[in-house]
C-alpha angles and dihedrals in degrees: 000000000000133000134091112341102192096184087079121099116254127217110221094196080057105045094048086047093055083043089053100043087046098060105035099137082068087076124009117127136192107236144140086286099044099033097086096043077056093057097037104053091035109051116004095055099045083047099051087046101052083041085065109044086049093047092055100031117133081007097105126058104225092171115131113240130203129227095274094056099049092055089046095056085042087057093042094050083059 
């Protein structure tokens, strides 16, 4: 049924760039252009993240409630 079925046409602009986008750590590089999406992705983002989970914790109530409960927070929002 499935597997490699080598009957089919490749694409050699697709498979360097699969090659290419398989082995990036060969050949990535900090420099003036990569240096922000470094940054970027490995600080801003974590520490957004953590700034947020911080910032609502204990905030929201995640308890599972049962029927009776539901109807009593439905009656009390009326």
């Amino acid at each position: 049924m499935g597997g490699h079925n080598d009957n089919l046409l490749k694409d050699p602009a697709i498979e360097e760039w699969i090659w290419m986008r398989q082995n990036t750590h060969r050949y990535f590089k900090i420099n003036r252009r990569t240096a922000p999406a470094l940054l970027l992705m490995g600080l801003a983002v974590p520490a957004a993240t953590l700034y947020f989970a911080f910032a609502t914790q204990d905030k929201v109530d995640l308890k599972a409630k049962v029927k009776t409960e539901w109807a009593q927070a439905y009656a009390d929002s009326k």
